[in-house]
LUMLO-325886 format. One record per residue (C-alpha): y negated, z, x. Coordinates in steps of 0.02 Angstrom, whole numbers, plus 32768, in hexadecimal, padded with zeros to 4 digits. Layout:
YZX...
END
This chain:
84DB819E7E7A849E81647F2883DE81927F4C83E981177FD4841280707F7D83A680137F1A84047FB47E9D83F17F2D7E1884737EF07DB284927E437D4084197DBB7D6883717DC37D0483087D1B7D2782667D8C7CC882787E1B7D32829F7DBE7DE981EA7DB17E2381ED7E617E2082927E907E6D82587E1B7EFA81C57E8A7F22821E7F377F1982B97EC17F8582477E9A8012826C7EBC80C481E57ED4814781AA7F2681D0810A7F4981D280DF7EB5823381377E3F81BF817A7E4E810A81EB7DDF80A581FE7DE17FED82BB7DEB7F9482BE7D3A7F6383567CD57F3F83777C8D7FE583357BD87FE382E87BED7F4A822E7BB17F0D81977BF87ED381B67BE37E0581A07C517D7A82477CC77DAD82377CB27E6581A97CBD7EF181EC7CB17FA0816A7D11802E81547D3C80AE80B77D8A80FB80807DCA81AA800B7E4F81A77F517E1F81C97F7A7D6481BE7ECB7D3C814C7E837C8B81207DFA7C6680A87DE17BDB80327D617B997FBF7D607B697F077CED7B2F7E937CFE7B9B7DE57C827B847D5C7C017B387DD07C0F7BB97E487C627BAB7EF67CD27C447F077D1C7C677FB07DA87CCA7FB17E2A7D19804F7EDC7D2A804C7F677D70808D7FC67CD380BE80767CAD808A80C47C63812381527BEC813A81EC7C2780E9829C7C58815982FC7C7F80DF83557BF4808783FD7BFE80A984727B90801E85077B517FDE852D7AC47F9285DF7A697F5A861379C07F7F856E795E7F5C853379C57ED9848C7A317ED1845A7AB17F2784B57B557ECD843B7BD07E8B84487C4F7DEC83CF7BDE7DAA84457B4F7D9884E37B927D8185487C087D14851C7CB87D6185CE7D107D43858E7DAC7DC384DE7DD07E1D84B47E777E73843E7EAD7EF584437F3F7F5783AD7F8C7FA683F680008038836F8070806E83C980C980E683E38030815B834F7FB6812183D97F3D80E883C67ED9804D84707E8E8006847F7E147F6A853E7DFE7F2685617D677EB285DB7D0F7E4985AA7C617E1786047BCE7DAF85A17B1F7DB885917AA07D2A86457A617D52869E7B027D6486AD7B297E1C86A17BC47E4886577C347EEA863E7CEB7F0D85B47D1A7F8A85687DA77FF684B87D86803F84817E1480C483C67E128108834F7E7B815C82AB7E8481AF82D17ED88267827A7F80827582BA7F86833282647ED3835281D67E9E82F081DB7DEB8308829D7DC682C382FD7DEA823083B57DC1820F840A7D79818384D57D4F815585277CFD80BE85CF7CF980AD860F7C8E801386CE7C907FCE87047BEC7F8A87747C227ED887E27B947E8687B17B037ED387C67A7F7F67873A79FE7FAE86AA7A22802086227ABD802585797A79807485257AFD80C584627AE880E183FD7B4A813183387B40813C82767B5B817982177B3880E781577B05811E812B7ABA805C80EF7B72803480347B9E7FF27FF27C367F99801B7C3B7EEE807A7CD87EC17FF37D1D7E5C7FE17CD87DA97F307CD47D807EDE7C8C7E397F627BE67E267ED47B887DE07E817BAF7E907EB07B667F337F577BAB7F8E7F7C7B3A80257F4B7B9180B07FC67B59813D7F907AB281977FCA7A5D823280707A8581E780F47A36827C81B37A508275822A7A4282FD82E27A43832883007AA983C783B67AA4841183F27AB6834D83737B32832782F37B1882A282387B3382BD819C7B18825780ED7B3882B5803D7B4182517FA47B6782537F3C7BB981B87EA77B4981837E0E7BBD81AA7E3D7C4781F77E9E7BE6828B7F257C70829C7FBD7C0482E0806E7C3A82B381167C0382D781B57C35826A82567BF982C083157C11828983C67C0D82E6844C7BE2826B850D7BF582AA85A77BD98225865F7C19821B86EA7BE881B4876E7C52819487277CAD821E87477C1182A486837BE382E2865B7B3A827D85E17AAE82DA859A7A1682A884E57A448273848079B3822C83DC79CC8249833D797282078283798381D3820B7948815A81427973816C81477A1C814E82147A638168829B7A6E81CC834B7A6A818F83FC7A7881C584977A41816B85467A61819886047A1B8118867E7A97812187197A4E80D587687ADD807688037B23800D88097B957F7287F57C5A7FD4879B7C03806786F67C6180AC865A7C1E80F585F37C768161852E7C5D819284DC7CD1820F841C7CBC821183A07D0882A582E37CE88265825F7D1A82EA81997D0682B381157D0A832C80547CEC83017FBC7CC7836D7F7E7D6D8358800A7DD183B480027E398450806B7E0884DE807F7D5384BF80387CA4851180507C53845D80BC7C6683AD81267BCE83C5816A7BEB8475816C7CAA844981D07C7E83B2823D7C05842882627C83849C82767D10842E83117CA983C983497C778460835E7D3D849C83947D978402844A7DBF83EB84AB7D978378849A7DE6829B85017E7982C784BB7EB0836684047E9E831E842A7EEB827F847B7F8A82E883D97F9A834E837B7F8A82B283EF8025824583C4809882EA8321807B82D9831080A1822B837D813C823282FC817782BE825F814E822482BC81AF81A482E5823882188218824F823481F482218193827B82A4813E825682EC808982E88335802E82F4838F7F6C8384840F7F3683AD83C67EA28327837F7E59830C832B7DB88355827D7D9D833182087DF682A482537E5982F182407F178315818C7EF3827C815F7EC7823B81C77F60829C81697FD3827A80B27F8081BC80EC7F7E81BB8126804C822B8080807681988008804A812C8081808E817080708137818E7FAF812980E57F9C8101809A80148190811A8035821880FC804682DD80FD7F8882D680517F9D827F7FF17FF082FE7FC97F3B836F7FA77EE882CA7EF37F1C82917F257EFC81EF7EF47F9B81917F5C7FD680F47F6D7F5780777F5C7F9C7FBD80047F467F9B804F7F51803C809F7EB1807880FA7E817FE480827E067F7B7FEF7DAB7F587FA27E127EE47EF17E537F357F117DC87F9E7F467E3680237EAF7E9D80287E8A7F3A805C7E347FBA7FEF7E4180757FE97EF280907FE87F0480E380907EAE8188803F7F50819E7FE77FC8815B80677F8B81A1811B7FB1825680E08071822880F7805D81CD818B7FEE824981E3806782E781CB8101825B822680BF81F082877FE9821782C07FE7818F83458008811582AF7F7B8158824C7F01814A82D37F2D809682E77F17806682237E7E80CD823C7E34805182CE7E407FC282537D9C801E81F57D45805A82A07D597F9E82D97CF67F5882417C707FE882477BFC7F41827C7C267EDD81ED7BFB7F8581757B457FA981E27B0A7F0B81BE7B467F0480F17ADE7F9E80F17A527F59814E7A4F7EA980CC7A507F2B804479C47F8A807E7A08801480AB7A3C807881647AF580A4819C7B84804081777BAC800680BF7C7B7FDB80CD7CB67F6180527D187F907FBE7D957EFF7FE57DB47EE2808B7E147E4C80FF7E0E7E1181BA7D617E2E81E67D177ECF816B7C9F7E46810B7CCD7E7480467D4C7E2D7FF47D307E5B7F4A7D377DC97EB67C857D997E617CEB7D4C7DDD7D7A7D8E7D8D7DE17D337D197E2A7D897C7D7EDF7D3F7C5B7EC67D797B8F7E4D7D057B797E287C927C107D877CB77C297D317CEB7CCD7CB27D797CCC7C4C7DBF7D627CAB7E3C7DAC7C447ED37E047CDC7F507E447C777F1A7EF47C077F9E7EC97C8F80307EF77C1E807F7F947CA180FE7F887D0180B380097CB980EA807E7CB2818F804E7D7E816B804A7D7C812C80F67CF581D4813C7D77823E80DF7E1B81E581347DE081FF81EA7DA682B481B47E4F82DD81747E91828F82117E3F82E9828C7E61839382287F19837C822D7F35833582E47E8F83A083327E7A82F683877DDB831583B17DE28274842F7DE1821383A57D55826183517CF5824683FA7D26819384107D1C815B834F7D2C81CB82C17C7A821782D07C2F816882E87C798141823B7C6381CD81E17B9B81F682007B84813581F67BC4813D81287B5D81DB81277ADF8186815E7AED80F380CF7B03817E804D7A6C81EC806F7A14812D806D7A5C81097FC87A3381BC7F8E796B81AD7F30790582517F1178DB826C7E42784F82B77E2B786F82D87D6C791083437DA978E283877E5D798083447E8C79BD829E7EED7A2682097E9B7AA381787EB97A7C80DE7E487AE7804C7E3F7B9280767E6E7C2D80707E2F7CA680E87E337D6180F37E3A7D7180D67D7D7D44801C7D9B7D367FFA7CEB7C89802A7CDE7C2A7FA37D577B927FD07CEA7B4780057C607B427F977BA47A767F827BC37A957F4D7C667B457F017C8B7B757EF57D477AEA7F5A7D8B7B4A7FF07DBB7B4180B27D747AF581407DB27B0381DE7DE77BD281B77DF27C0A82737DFF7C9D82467E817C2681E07EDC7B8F826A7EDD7BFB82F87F107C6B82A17F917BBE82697FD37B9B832C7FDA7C3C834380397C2C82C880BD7B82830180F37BB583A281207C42836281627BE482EC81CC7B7A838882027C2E83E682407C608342829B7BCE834483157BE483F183347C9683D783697C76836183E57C66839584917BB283B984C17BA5831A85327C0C82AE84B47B9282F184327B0B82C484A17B35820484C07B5B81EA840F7AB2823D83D77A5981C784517AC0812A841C7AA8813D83707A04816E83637A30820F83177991827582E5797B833682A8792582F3821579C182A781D37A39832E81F379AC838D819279BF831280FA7A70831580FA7A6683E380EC79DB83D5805D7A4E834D80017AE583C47FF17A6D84437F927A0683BF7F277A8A83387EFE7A97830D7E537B3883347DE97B3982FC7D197B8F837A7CA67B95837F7BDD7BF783EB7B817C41845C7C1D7C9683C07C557C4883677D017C1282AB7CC07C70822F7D037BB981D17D1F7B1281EA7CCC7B1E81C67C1C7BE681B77C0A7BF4822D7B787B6D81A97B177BE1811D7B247C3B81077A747CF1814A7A7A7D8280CF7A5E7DE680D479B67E8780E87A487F1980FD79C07EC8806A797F7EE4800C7A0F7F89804E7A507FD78026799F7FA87F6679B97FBC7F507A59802A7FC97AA180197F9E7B557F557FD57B697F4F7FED7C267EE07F637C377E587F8F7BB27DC77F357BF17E327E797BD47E5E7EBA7B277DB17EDA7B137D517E557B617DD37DD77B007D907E247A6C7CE77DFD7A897CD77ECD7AC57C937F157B527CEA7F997BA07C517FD37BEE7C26800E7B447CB3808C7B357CE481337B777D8780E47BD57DBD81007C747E27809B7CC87E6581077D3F7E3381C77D7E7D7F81CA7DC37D3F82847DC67DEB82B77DDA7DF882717E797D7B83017EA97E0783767E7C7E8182ED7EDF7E1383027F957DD083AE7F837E1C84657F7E7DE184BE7EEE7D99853B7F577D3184BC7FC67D0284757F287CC485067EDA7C5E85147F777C1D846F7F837BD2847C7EB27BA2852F7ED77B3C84EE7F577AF0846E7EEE7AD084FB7E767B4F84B47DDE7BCE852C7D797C8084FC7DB77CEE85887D7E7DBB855B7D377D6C85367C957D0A84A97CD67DC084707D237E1F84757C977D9984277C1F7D8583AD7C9C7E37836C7CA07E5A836B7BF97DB482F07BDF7DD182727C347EA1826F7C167E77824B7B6D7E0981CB7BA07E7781717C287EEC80E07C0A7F3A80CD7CB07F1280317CE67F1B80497D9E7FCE808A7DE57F62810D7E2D7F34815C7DA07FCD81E97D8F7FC682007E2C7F2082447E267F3B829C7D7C7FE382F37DB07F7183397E437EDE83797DB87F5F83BF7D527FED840D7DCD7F8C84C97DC07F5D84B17CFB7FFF84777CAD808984577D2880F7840F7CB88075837C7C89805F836A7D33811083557D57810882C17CCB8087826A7D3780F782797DCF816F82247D8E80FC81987D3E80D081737E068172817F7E4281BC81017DDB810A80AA7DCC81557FEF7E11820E801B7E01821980667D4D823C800A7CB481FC7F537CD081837F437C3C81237FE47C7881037FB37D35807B7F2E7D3480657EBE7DA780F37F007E2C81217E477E3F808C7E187E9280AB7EA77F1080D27F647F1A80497FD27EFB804180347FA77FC480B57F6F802080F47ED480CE80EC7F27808781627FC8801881C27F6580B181FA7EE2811F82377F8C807482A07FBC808882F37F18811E83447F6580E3835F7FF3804183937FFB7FFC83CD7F3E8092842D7EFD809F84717F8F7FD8848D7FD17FE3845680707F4C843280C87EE4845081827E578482818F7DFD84F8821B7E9B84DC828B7F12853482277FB284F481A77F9485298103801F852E80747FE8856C7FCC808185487F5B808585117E9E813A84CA7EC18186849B7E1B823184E27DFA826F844B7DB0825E83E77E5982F0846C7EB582BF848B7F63825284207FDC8299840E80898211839D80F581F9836781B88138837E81DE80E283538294804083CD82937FEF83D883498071838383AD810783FE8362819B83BC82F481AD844282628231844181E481DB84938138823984D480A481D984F78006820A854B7F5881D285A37EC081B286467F3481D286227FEB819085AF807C81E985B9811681B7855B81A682238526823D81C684FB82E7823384838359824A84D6841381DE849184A08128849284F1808284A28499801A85268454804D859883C880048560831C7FA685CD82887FFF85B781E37FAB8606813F8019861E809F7FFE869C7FFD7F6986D7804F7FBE871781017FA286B381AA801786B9821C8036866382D380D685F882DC812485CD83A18189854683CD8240857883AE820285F2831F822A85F2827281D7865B81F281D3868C8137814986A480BA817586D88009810D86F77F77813A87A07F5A810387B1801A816087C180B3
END
């Protein structure tokens, strides 16, 4: 078995929207899905391709009520590239007899390659091999060959070869009864043979330009004689190869894509112009484009000893769309992480929380890349002062779905596919965003030390959402204690309570405590600033002593729910009637989505101890047990290994796993209690979009970034403990034997160190070269590692 390809075999016209999100190429700039070259958006196929950032709004009207909505646009398509015979058809698998299909996902390289054997209604035969890639040395081009074998036949193979501009948004089932077209101004062109399509998207005015160079072989001989034409929205090229049985035709294809908002560039068409008219030719671009991958997996290295099945496959699928959706490429974009990278339409592109799970990876690689994603929050710290202000409240309120310019995102309506109908949707009410986004540049500045960064940005952020939340906090008098009303937490199921639907819960226990958290935290990020830094930002914010009073008084009064020796997952969850959940699985079997079974039964899932996905186990997720022992202490609550345990098992007996998310979470809550379970929930995220078709979702709308990064930081962070805090590595091992041995490449303060983990040992290997030796902390000893070092801890010390 090869952990580096990614392979599907036989041709399944149910399963191909799928395969052509886990087949897409990108960049992190740009990102095309695995669709059939030249094919169109039906119910098997949905041709994309997506730059990052590239937003445009549109408005319908839905039930009497306007509903304005922004999207990640689907731009014009480069990749048809087709084959016809005589004057027949276009050949696709759709139309003919499919005698062989294959894909091959080649991680290694970046490289996708789709092998076919086709016979057409009147029994001609061809044999094909499609190669493609999005360049990782070269953001702006991609390559592309097929090479087709003519078997048993004589006549004429038209080759065609195409920009596609007749592309809207419509890859997601349930908004096609919304507006999709986007793209306006749409102009092709025929440049010197090569085929260009400029536009413009209808709002947002981002211009883009998608061009192609097309050159043709025969038998290896070069082939001319393009025709070339346009219609209003295309560009196409045809070219007659006269042909013999055992004849092959060759197409090389150089795409480039340039947009309006690049750096660098005067404007997208002449950049996209100039860039075709510079690139080299498939094989020199593709050899660029293999070094520079081999230089990301080198940083990016995370090796098991014989693991169970399966697992390093899935690790290395998992970290490829990782890096295609955030590469270096990403760091000029402003784009943020998408929640399902650049691979769909689902979210329409937006951003939400996901970077909490994926920035751990990218910080321990590659920190300069971090602290770009990071900007894309610090630059819409505006947008979030004033949604706090028109709510009433001080600080900055970030949105729970995010775009281009930080306004939220989130639906008002959502419509239930089960049975048609729209209901209000209130998941806009997850403040804990921002508590996300506080605890991102935290965790940021604790792994790198980059205390610049605090200076310039990170503070700003995080005392302006500590701000919001000791607004949003109100003193009870009844308990002596302070509360948060209205919120929703990570659950998202519960938007509010039966008596009062929509309105929010209180007292959210993840929201409360991580509220707790960032106050103090806020408190530690003033004090690390330099005295005159600390100074200016005082003075620019308007930063009184009173407040930094409050926020100390708030981490001793805050309110927390309990019942039974289990923390409450809000106030009143336990009074919520339980679900008859055999009951349900038995008839439906599929019962991620509860709340559309339920509301198309007339239900209310709001009614019903359900979650959808971990909510106080995320507290377990963010926290160290120890610093969250100390943060309830402090409040004055129990929190001993009981209150763990009994924790964990509530709420996985209440959780259906609607969000991809979910084990992730729950493997992390369970990886000290019952290792093996946890184990079962690794493996669950791993395979979360590429396991068995009927159990991953909606992975044809797009990859679900989160989940996919978050199951590789199981590895590498919570089996193993790693963490930063106080300017020293820690490693506190619960390594699994069934995963063999970790080998990993960290960065950590500028050094390159190669860590091995096991059942019993941690050895850690500090490249040779300048810089300060670092303090490293495992089974309870501290020790300082040089560069050019290499030392051993072992659980039965040494």
């Amino acid at each position: 078995m090869n952990d580096w390809i990614h392979r599907f075999s036989g041709y399944e016209p149910s399963d191909e929207r799928r395969r052509e999100a886990l087949c897409t190429v990108g960049n992190g700039y740009f990102a095309t899905r695995g669709a059939w070259a030249g094919s169109s958006a039906t119910d098997h196929h949905y041709p994309g391709t997506y730059l990052a950032g590239y937003y445009n709004r549109l408005i319908d009207d839905v039930d009497d009520h306007l509903v304005e909505n922004e999207s990640l646009v689907n731009l014009p398509d480069w990749l048809p590239l087709t084959v016809a015979i005589n004057d027949g058809d276009w050949i696709t698998p759709d139309t003919c007899e499919v005698l062989e299909h294959d894909q091959e996902l080649d991680l290694l390289r970046g490289v996708l390659t789709r092998r076919f054997r086709l016979r057409d209604p009147l029994g001609r035969e061809i044999s094909g091999v499609e190669r493609r890639f999005a360049s990782m040395a070269d953001p702006h081009l991609a390559g592309q060959t097929l090479a087709i074998t003519v078997t048993g036949w004589a006549g004429h193979l038209r080759l065609g070869s195409a920009v596609n501009g007749a592309v809207r948004n419509c890859g997601v089932e349930r908004y096609r009864k919304l507006s999709g077209r986007h793209l306006t101004e749409v102009s092709p062109t025929v440049d010197d043979d090569n085929l260009m399509v400029a536009a413009a998207t209808s709002q947002s005015r981002h211009r883009v330009a998608v061009g192609i160079r097309t050159v043709a072989a025969h038998n290896g001989s070069p082939v001319a004689g393009w025709t070339t034409r346009t219609d209003s929205d295309s560009a196409y090229a045809e070219l007659v190869v006269p042909v013999q049985a055992g004849d092959v035709v060759t197409a090389e294809k150089v795409a480039a894509i340039h947009g309006s908002r690049d750096v660098g560039i005067s404007e997208p068409l002449l950049a996209t112009q100039t860039a075709l008219a510079h690139a080299p030719g498939f094989d020199q671009l593709r050899e660029a484009h293999v070094l520079a991958w081999s230089q990301l997996w080198q940083r990016f290295s995370i090796e098991l000893e014989e693991p169970f099945d399966g697992t390093m496959a899935a690790v290395r699928l998992n970290l490829f769309h990782l890096l295609q959706s955030a590469s270096a490429h990403s760091g000029d974009t402003d784009a943020g992480v998408p929640a399902r990278g650049l691979h769909g339409e689902a979210y329409r592109g937006h951003i939400f929380w996901d970077e909490l799970f994926v920035f751990p990876l990218l910080t321990l690689r590659m920190p300069a890349l971090t602290r770009s994603l990071l900007r894309y929050r610090y630059r819409r710290l505006p947008a979030a002062r004033q949604a706090a202000r028109r709510a009433g409240y001080p600080g900055a309120m970030f949105p729970w779905q995010s775009g281009s310019d930080g306004r939220e995102e989130s639906q008002r309506l959502h419509l239930n596919p089960l049975s048609g109908r729209w209901t209000e949707d209130a998941t806009f009410r997850q403040r804990h965003v921002g508590l996300a986004i506080a605890y991102t540049m935290w965790q940021y500045v604790e792994m790198t030390g980059d205390l610049e960064f605090l200076g310039d940005r990170g503070a700003e952020v995080i005392i302006e959402v500590a701000r919001f939340f000791a607004g949003l906090a109100e003193y009870d008098q009844g308990r002596d204690r302070y509360v948060i009303r209205g919120v929703v937490g990570p659950d998202e199921f519960h938007t509010g309570y039966p008596s009062r639907p929509a309105a929010g819960i209180d007292n959210n226990s993840y929201t409360n405590v991580l509220a707790v958290w960032l106050f103090g935290v806020a408190a530690k990020a003033l004090q690390r600033l330099p005295a005159w830094r600390r100074a200016e930002l005082t003075a620019t914010l308007g930063l009184r002593s009173e407040e930094l009073s409050h926020w100390d008084e708030l981490t001793r009064r805050m309110y927390v729910p309990f019942h039974d020796g289990v923390i409450s997952q809000f106030e009143g969850y336990e009074q919520l009637t339980e679900l008859d959940w055999q009951h349900y699985r038995s008839t439906y079997g599929d019962i991620r989505r509860l709340d559309r079974i339920l509301e198309a039964e007339g239900r209310d899932v709001t009614s019903y101890q359900v979650s959808k996905q971990a909510d106080v186990l995320m507290l377990l997720y963010l926290l160290p047990r120890r610093e969250l022992h100390d943060l309830m202490e402090r409040l004055g609550y129990p929190f001993t290994a009981t209150t763990v345990r009994a924790t964990v098992e509530y709420y996985l007996a209440r959780t259906c796993h609607g969000s991809s998310l979910s084990a992730v979470v729950h493997a992390w809550g369970l990886a000290m209690l019952d290792p093996d379970r946890a184990l079962e929930f690794l493996e669950q995220a791993l395979h979360s979009d590429a396991g068995d078709p009927s159990q991953t979702g909606t992975a044809a709308e797009g990859i679900h970034l989160g989940a996919m990064a978050g199951s590789i930081d199981l590895i590498q962070r919570c089996f193993t403990g790693l963490g930063g805090t106080n300017d020293v590595l820690r490693f506190g091992p619960r390594w699994p034997a069934k995963l063999g041995t970790l080998r990993m490449v960290l960065r950590y303060r500028g050094h390159r160190i190669v860590a091995k983990v096991s059942t019993s040992r941690v050895t850690l290997t500090v490249d040779p070269g300048p810089g300060p030796a670092i303090a490293v902390r495992c089974f309870g000893r501290t020790r300082l590692l040089r560069p050019g070092e290499s030392r051993r801890w072992s659980s039965r010390g040494g």
